[in-house]
C-alpha positions in Angstrom: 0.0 0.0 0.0 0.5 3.7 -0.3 1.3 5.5 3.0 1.4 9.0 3.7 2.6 9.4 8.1 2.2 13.0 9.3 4.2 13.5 12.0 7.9 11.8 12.5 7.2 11.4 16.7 7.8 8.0 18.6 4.2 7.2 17.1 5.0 8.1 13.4 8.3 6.3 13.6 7.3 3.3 15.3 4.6 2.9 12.7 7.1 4.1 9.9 9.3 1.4 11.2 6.6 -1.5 11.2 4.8 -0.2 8.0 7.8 0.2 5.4 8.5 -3.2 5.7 5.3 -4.2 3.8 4.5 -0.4 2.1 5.6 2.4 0.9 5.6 5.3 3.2 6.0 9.0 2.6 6.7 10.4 6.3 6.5 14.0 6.7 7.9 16.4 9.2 9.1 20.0 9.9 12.4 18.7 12.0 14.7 17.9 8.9 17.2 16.1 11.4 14.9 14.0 13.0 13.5 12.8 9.3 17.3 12.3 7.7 17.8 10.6 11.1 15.2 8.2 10.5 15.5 7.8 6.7 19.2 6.6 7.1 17.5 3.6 9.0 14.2 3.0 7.6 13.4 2.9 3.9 11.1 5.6 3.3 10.1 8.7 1.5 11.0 11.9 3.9 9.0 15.0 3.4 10.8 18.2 5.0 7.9 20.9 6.4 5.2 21.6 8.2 2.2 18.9 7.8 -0.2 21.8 7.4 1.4 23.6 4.9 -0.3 23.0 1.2 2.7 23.1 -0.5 4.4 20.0 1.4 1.3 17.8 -0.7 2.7 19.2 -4.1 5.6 17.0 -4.7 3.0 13.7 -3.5 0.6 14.8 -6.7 1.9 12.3 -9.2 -0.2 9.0 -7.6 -3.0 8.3 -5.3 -2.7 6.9 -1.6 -4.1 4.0 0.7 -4.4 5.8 3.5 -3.2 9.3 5.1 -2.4 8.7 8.9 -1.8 12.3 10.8 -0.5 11.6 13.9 1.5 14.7 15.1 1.5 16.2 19.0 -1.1 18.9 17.7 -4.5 18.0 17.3 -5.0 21.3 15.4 -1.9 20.3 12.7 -3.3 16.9 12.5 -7.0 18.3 11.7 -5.5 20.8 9.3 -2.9 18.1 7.4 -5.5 15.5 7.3 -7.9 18.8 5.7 -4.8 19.7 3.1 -4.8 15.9 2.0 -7.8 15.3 1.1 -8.4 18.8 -0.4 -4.9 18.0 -2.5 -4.6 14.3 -2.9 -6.1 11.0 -3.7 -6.7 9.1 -0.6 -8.7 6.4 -0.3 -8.9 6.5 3.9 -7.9 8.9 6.6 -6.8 8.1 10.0 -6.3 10.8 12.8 -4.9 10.7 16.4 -6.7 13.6 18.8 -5.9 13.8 22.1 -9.1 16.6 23.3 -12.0 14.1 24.0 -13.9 17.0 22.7 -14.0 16.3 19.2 -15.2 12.9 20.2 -18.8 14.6 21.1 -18.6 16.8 18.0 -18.7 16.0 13.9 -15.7 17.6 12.8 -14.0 14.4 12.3 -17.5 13.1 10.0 -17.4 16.9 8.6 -13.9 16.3 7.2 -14.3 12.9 5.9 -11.9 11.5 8.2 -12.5 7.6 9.0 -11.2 6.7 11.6 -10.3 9.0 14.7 -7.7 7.3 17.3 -8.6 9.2 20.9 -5.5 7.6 23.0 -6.5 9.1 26.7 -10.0 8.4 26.9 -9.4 4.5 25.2 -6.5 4.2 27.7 -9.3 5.3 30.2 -12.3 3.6 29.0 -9.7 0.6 29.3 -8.8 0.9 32.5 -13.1 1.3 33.2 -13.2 -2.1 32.5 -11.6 -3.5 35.5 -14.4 -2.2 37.7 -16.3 -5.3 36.3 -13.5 -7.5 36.6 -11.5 -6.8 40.0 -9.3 -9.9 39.4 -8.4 -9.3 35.9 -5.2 -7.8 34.6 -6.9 -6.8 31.5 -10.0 -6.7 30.0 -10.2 -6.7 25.6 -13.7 -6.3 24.3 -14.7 -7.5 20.7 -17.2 -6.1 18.2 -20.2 -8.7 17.3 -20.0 -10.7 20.6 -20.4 -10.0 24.4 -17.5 -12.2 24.8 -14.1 -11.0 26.1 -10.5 -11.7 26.5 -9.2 -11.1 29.9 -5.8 -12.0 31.2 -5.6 -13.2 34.9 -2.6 -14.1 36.8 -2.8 -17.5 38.6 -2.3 -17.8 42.2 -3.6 -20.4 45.0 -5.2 -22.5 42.7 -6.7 -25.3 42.8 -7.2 -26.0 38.8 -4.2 -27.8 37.7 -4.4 -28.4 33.8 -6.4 -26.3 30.8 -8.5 -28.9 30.3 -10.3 -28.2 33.5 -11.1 -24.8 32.0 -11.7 -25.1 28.6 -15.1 -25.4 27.9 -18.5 -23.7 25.5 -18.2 -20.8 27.9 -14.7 -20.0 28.0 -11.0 -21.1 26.6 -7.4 -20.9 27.4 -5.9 -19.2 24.3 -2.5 -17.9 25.8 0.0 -18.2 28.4 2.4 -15.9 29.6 4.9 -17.6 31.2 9.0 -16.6 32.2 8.6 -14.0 29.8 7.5 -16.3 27.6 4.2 -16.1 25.4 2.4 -19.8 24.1 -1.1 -21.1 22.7 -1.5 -24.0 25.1 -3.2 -27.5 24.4 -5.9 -28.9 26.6 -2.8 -30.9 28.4 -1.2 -27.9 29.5 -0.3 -27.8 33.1 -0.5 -24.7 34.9 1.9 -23.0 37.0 2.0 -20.3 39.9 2.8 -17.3 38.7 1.4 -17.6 34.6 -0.6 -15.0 33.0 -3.3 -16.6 31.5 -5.3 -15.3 28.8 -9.6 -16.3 28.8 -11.7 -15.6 26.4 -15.6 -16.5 27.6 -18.4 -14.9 28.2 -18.5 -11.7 31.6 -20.1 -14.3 34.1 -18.0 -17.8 33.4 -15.0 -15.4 33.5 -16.1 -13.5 36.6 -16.8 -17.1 38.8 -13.4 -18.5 37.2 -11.3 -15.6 38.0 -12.5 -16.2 41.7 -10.6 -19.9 41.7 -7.5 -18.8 39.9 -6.6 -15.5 41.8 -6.9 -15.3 45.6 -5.0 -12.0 46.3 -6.7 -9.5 44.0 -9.0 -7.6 45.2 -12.9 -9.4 45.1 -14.4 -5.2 44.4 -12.5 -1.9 43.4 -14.3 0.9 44.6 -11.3 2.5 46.6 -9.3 4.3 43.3 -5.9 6.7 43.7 -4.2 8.0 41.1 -0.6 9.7 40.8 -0.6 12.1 38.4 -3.2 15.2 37.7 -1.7 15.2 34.0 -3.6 14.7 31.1 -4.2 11.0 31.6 -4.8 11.0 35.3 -7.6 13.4 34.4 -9.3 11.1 32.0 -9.3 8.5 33.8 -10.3 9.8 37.2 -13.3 11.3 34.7 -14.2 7.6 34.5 -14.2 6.4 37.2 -16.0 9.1 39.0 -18.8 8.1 36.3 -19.3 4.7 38.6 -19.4 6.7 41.7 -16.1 5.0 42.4 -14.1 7.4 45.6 -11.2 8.8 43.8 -8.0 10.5 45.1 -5.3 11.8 43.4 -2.2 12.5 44.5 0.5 15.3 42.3 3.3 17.0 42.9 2.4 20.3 40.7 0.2 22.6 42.1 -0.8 23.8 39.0 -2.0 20.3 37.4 -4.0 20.2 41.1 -5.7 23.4 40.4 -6.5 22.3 37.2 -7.9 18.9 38.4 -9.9 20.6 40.4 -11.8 22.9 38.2 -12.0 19.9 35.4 -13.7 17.1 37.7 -15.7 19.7 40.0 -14.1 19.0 42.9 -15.5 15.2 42.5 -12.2 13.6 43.3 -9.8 14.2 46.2 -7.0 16.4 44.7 -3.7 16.2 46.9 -0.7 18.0 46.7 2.1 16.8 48.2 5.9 17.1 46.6 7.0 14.4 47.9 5.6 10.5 48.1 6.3 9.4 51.5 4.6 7.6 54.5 2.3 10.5 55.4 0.6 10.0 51.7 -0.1 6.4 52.2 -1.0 6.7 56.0 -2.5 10.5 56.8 -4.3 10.5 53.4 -5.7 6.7 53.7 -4.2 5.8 49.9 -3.1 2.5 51.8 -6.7 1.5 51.8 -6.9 1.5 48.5 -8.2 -0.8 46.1 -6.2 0.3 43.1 -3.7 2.1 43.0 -2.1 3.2 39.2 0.9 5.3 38.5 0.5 7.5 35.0 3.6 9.1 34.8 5.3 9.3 31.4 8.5 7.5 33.0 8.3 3.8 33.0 10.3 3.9 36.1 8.5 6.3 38.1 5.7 4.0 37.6 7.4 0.9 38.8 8.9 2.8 41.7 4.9 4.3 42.9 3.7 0.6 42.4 6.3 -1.3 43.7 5.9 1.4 47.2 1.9 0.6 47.3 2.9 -3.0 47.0 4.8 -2.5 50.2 2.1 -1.0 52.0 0.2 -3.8 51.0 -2.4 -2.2 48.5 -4.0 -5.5 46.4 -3.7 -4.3 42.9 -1.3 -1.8 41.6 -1.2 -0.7 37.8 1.5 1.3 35.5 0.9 3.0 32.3 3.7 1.6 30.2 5.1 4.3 27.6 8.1 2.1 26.7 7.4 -1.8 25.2 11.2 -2.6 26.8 9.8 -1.8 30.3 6.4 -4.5 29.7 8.3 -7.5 30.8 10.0 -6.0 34.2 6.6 -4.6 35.1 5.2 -8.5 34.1 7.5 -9.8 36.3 7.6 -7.6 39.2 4.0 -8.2 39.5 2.5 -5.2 38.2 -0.6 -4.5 36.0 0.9 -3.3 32.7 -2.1 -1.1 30.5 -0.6 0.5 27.4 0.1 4.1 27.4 -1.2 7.0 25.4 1.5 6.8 22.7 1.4 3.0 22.5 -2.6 2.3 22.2 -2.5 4.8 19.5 0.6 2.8 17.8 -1.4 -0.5 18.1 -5.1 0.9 17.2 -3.8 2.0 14.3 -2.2 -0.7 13.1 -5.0 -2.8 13.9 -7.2 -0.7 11.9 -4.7 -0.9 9.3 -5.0 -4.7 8.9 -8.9 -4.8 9.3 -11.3 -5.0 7.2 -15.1 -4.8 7.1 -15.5 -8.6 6.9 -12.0 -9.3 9.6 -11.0 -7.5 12.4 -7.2 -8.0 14.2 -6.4 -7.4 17.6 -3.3 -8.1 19.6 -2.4 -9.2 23.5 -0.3 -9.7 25.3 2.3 -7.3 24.1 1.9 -8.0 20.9 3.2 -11.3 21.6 -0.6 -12.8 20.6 -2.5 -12.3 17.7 -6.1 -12.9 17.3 -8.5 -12.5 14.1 -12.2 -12.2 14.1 -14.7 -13.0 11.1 -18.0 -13.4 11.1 -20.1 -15.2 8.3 -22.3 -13.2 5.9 -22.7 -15.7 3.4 -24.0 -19.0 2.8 -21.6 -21.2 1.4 -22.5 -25.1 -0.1 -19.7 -26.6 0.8 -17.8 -27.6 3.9 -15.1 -25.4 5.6 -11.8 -27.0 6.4 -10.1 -25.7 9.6 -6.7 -24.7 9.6 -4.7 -27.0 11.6 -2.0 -24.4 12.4 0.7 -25.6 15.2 0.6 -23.4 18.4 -2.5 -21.4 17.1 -6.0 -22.2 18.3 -8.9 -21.7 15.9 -12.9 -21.5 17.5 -16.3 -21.4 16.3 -18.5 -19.2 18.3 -22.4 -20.3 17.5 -24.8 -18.7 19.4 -23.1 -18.1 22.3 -21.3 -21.1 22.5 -17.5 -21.7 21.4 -16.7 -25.0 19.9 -13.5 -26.0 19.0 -13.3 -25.7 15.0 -11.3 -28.6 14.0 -13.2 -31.1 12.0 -14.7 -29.6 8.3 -18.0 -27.9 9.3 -20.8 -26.2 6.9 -20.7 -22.5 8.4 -24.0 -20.5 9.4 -24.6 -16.7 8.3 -24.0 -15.2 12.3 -21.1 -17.7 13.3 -17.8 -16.0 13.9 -14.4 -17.7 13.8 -12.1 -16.5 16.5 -8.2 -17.7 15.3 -5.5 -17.2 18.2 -1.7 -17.6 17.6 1.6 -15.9 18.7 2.2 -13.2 16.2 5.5 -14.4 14.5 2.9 -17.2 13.7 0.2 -14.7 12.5 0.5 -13.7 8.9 0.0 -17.6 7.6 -3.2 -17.8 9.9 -3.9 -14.5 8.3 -3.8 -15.6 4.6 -6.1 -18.8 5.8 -9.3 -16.6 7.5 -8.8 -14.0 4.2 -10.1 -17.2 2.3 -13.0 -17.6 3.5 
């Protein structure tokens, strides 16, 4: 495909970097360093200047485009390139990042023909929301079509000893993360203390399940404190206030405190304190807490304000994770890892990227896991033939019910297959479900 990227950040790079394997991308930015830099690593088409500026488009007349992703810091320059591109140039789709949760209440983004609109804060938040329903879970993936979800759990205390005890029409095994390692287990699968397992079922199989395989999470989060008045803190205290959940948070600006204050209407607890130290935990009750996350932008102030509520024994501690290289520390520290801002905006889009309106692609897991989603439209005559793909697990969800898909079976319009593998695995599985 043909890729214009607006905006040469982390997120432009990292998708430069993944994209240019496969495409051919056109990334444009005003810092001519930071694009030379890049283009002496990556191969793609730098663009020196300002993504808002008409004249940038001029030399990008001679073809037309796949899509046009505008992903710079400025939601105003992203709104205005994505405007010059598709008042200039051919392109077939349009994908914008925003980060004021504004524009998701207004039509601009329909008004400007813009199709799909990444809003990293509030999905981080909305994310986070999630866990309300599921106090043990790690986290909690929803899918379109189905009320079924995949949540990842860790195991502790339990009593089930092999997958086969769980796997069932309600709910499947379909990854483990184990040692830092990520697998599609078999029925015969033993399970050891300590794994991350990944269930996908229905809310109420998971929610009983979750009881047997985790013992120390907390059984109800109602108890929330946040470090950080920034940007994401915000959002998600937002959400959480929407559940009548009691809400603290604790920052080191006063500024950011003010302005917390004035956003959520004095709603949450705003408290300043420069320092994090025992009168926080102990004066201000946060060691009651149910949930305790850290949103920082530094992965390792995040570990730090998690690995200091572990001590004082809160039962579930989360950190936004801006940098991938810091997931598997936070995985084995024992530390709820949710993507941050930057990174759910890398991932949505590429997931948009490689859906379509009959199959949709998510990952977990770190990326480690791949699943695809397709539902059936059609009628067809003849039999389907499952792909019988080592390490991957391939389902048929029919009315509610998942069934192991591997025998040939005459699909149903409404039945959706649900493939799971490890991603270095996923493109093979891919080429199978595009078949169909």
């Amino acid at each position: 495909m043909e890729i214009i990227i607006a905006g040469a950040g982390s997120v432009g790079f990292n998708l430069a970097k993944t994209l240019s394997v496969k495409h051919n991308i056109v990334l444009i930015d005003k810092n001519k360093e930071t694009l030379n830099h890049i283009a002496e690593s990556l191969d793609i088409m730098p663009i020196y200047g300002h993504v808002e500026n008409p004249e940038v488009y001029q030399n990008l007349l001679d073809q037309s485009y796949d899509i046009f992703i505008a992903v710079t810091d400025s939601d105003e320059a992203n709104l205005f390139a994505t405007l010059m591109a598709d008042d200039i140039l051919e392109v077939e789709k349009k994908i914008i990042r925003l980060h004021n949760a504004y524009f998701s209440k207004s039509s601009i983004a329909e008004r400007l023909g813009i199709d799909e609109v990444i809003f990293p804060y509030a999905t981080t938040a909305q994310s986070l929301k999630l866990l309300l329903d599921f106090p043990k879970a790690n986290n909690v993936k929803k899918f379109r079509f189905m009320p079924h979800k995949l949540i990842s759990i860790y195991v502790n205390q339990s009593s089930i000893e092999r997958v086969a005890q769980i796997n069932s029409e309600q709910q499947v095994v379909v990854g483990i993360e184990r040692e830092k390692n990520f697998f599609v287990p078999n029925d015969d699968e033993l399970l050891e203390e300590g794994d991350l397992l990944y269930l996908f079922g229905t809310d109420e199989n998971i929610c009983s399940l979750s009881q047997e395989l985790n013992q120390n999470s907390p059984q109800k989060i109602s108890k929330i404190a946040i470090f950080g008045a920034n940007t994401l803190g915000v959002e998600i205290a937002k959400v959480f206030l929407e559940t009548k959940a009691d809400v603290k948070i604790i920052e080191k600006n006063a500024t950011l405190c003010k302005e917390a204050t004035e956003i959520l209407k004095n709603e949450a607890t705003i408290i300043h304190s420069r320092y994090i130290a025992d009168a926080i935990y102990n004066e201000e009750n946060i060691k009651h807490a149910d949930l305790i996350i850290s949103t920082s932008r530094s992965d390792e102030e995040n570990i730090i304000r998690c690995l200091e509520a572990k001590e004082y024994n809160v039962p579930k501690t989360i950190a936004i994770n801006n940098d991938t290289n810091f997931y598997d520390l936070m995985h084995k520290l024992g530390i709820v890892t949710i993507r941050g801002p930057k990174t759910m905006t890398y991932y949505n889009i590429l997931e948009r990227i490689s859906s379509n309106a009959t199959m949709r692609e998510r990952h977990y897991c770190g990326a480690r896991g791949t699943v695809f989603m397709r539902k059936i439209t059609f009628i067809s005559q003849k039999e389907t033939t499952p792909l019988l793909e080592q390490e991957s697990q391939l389902f048929l969800v029919r009315e509610g019910r998942i069934m192991a898909f591997n025998i040939p079976i005459l699909l149903e319009i409404g039945d959706i297959i649900m493939l799971f593998t490890p991603t270095n695995r996923a493109q093979k599985v891919k080429n199978w479900m595009q078949t169909l």
